[in-house]
N, C-alpha and C positions, 0 to 999 in steps of 0.2 A: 506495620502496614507498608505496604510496596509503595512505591514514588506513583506507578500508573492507579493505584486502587486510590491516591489521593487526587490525583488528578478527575478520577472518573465524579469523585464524593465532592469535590468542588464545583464541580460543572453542575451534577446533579444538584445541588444545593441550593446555584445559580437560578436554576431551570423552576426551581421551586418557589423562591421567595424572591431572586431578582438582586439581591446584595448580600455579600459575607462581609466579617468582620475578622481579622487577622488571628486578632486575640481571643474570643468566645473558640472559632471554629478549631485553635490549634489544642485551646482546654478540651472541647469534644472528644478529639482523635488522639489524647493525650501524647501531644507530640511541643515542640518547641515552637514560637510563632516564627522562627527564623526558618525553619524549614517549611511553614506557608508558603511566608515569603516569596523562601524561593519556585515554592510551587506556580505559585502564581506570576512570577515574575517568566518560568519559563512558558507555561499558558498563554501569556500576554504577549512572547517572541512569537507564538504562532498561529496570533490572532483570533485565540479563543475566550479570550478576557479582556476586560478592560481592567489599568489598574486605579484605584482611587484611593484617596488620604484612608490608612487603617484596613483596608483591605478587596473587593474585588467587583465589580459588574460584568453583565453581559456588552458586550460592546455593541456599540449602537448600530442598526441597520441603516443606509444613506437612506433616504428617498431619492425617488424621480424614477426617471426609465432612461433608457438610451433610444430611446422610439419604438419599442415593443410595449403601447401600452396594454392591446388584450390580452399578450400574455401574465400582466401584472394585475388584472383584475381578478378576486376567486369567484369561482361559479356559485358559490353559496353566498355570494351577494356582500362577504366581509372587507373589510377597508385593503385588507394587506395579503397577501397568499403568503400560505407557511410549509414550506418543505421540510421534510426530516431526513436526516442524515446517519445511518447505522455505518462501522467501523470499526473492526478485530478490533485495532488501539491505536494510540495518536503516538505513539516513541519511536515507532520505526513508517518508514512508506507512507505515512498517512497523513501527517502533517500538510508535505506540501497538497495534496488532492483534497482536505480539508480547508486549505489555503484559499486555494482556485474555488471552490466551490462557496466560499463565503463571499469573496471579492464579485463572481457574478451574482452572486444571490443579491449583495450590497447592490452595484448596476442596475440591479432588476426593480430594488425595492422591496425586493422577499423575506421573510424571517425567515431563515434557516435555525434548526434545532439538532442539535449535535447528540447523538446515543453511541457509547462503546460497548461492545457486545463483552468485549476482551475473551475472545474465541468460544464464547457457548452460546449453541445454539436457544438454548433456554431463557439467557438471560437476551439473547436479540428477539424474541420473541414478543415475549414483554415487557420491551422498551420500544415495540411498533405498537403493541395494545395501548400504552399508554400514550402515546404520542395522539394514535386518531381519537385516542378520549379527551386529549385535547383540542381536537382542531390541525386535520392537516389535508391539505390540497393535494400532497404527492408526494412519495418516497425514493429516495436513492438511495441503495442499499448494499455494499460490500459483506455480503453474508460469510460469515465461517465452516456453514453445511450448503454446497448449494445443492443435493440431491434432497433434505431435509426442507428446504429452504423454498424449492419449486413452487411443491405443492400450493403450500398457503399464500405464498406472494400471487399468483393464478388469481385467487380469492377474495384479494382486495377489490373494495369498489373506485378508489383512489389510484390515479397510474404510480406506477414505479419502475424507474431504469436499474438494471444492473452497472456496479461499479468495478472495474478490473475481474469481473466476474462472467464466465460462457455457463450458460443453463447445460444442464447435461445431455437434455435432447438435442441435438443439432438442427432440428424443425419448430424450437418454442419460437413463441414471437415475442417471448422478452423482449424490450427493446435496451441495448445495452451500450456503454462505453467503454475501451479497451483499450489496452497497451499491446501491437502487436512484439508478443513473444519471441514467436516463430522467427518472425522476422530480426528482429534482435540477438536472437540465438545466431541464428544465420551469420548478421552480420559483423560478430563475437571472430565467428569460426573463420571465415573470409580471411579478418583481419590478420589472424592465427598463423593461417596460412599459406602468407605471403613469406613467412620465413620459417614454419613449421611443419612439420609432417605424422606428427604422430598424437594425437589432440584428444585429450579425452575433457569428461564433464561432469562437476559433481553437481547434486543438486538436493532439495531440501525436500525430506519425504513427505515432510505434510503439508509443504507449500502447494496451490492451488494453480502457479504459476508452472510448477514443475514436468509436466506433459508438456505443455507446448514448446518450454525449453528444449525437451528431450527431441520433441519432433524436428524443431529449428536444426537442434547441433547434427542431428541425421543429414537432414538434405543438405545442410551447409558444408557439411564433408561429399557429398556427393559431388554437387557442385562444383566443388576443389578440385575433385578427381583423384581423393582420400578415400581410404581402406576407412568401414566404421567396424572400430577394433571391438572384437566379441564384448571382453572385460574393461571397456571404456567410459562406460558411465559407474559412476560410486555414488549411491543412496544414502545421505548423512539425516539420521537424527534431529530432533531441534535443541538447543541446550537446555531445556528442562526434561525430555526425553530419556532414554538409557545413555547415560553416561558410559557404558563397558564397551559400550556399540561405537559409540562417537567416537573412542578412542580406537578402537579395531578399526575404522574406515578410514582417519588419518592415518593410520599405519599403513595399512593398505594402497593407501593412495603415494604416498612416500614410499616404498618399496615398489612399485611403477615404477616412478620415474628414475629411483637408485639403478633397477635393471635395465633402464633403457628401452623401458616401452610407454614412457611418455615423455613428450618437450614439451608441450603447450594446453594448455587447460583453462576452461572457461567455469567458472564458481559461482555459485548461486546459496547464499547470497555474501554482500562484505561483509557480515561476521565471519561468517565459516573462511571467507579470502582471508580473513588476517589471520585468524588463529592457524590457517593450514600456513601461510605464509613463515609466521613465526616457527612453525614444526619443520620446517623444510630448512630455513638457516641452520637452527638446532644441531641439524643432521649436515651440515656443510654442504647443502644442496644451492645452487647459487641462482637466484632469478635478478634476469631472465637471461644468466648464462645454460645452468642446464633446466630451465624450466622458463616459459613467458606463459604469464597470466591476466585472463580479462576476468575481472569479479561482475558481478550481475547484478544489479539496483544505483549503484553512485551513490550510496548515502554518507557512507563514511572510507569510503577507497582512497581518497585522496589522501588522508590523513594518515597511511600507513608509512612506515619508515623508509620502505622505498614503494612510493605511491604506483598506485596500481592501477592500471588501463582499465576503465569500466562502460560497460552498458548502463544508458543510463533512462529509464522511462519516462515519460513528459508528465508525472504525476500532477503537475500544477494544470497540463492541457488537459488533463482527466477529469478534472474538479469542475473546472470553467466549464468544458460541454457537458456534462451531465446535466448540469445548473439546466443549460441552454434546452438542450433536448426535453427535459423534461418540461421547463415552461412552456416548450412549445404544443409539446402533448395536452398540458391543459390548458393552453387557447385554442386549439383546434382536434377533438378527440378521433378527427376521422382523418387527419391525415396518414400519410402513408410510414409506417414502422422502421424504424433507421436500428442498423448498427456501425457504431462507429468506431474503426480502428485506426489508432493513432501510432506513428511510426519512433521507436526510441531513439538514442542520437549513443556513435561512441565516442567515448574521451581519450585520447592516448595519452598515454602516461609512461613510467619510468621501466613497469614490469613487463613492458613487450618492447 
């Protein structure tokens, strides 16, 4: 069993009975209780567990409010309002916006209840069916289908904000919270090319993020008063994907930059930045002598052998206003529908 399907079967467990036990639960998954352990112990880095003697709780919700009490009252008259939380998975991006989103839930008083969809739309499904069969006041929800996804979230009677997620109409009134992209992308490319001129971009094909990257690196090369090169964007795979494919597009993309039609490149995301990064030494390609690169997310760039310049999203401001927005929705159902986009920050580092 994968390290994430333990993680998910722990929480779920949590969510069920309220307490695991190191030793029953590692006989269950016939696994070692040292590898609980550690499950748990990295759970509990990212504030999704508590740990206790032999094995694991849900961590406690504060009480009080910070003076928003009618947001913290629920409309069905119950002690506590309970939001739910749907998210592809907690290993990459998600952490921190699961962070933020506990810490104001904590503020608020709210129980938050955590669901990983781990990218099916089937299984996010019903893990909202079961959430409102328990008691939920309102959902945030980082969907993996958002055209699948529309429909039915319309049909709740419960509100719900999108999370890092644009509905596909550009007219829904979702009300949502967002990491501007674009703008990121944008200012990737800016940074680029103050000492570059020739900038292409790869991105991640089944990322949700990957349009508005695309849009960003566009105008941000305009802007420059940069040529956007025909063959400058490269579509990568994800790594459980076609592998024959991932290797053709780092080929490709390395053979660019060997002809000298690329200097500088913006990557989406730090996996794909290091693995290309490593295939470019390989090949005696040298960054950021004949290549400067900005990877896209900051979750692990730093950590590369020669760290890498990154965009980095305010995923922990994502979590916190969702929290916010959404409480506010259910103290006041008529106020006026918000989207909020929040501005990413760059890191300079050693590859540009």
């Amino acid at each position: 069993m994968h390290a994430e399907e333990r993680h998910q079967a722990i929480l779920h467990r949590l969510r069920e009975r309220g307490t695991l036990r190191v030793t029953e639960f590692a006989e269950e998954l016939q696994v070692s209780p040292v590898t609980i352990r550690r499950d748990i112990e990295t759970l509990a880095d990212r504030g999704l567990v508590a740990r206790v003697h032999g094995g694991a709780v849900l961590p406690t919700v504060r009480a009080g409010t910070t003076g928003t009490e009618p947001a913290d009252r629920p409309p069905s008259g119950r002690g506590q309002l309970s939001f739910g939380l749907i998210v592809p998975a907690a290993d990459y991006y998600y952490p921190e916006v699961i962070k933020g989103a506990q810490e104001a839930a904590g503020e608020r008083g709210i129980r938050l209840v955590l669901g990983i969809s781990q990218y099916s739309p089937e299984e996010e499904r019903a893990q909202v069916g079961r959430m409102l069969a328990d008691g939920l006041d309102g959902l945030l929800i980082a969907t993996c289908d958002v055209a699948a996804a529309a429909a039915w979230l319309d049909e709740l009677t419960i509100p719900h904000v999108w999370v890092e997620r644009r509905p596909g109409d550009e007219i829904s009134p979702a009300e949502r919270v967002v990491t501007d992209h674009v703008y990121g992308a944008r200012l990737a490319v800016h940074h680029l090319a103050s000492t570059r001129r020739r900038i292409g971009l790869m991105v991640r094909e089944d990322s949700p993020h990957s349009e508005p990257l695309v849009d960003g690196y566009r105008k941000g090369l305009v802007a420059a008063g940069l040529d956007v090169p025909a063959d400058g964007i490269f579509r990568m795979p994800p790594p459980a994907g076609d592998a024959v494919r991932r290797e053709e597009v780092l080929g490709e993309f390395a053979g660019a930059v060997t002809d000298g039609r690329l200097d500088g490149a913006l990557i989406h995301n730090d996996h794909d930045a290091l693995v290309l990064l490593q295939r470019l030494r390989a090949r005696g390609i040298g960054v950021p002598g004949d290549l400067a690169i900005v990877a896209y997310d900051d979750e692990v760039a730093s950590l590369a052998d020669i760290p890498l310049t990154a965009v980095a999203p305010p995923k922990l401001a994502v979590g916190v206003s969702a929290v916010d927005l959404l409480a506010k929705r259910v103290a006041d159902p008529s106020r006026p529908r918000h989207l909020l986009s929040i501005l990413p920050e760059l890191h300079v580092r050693a590859s540009t």
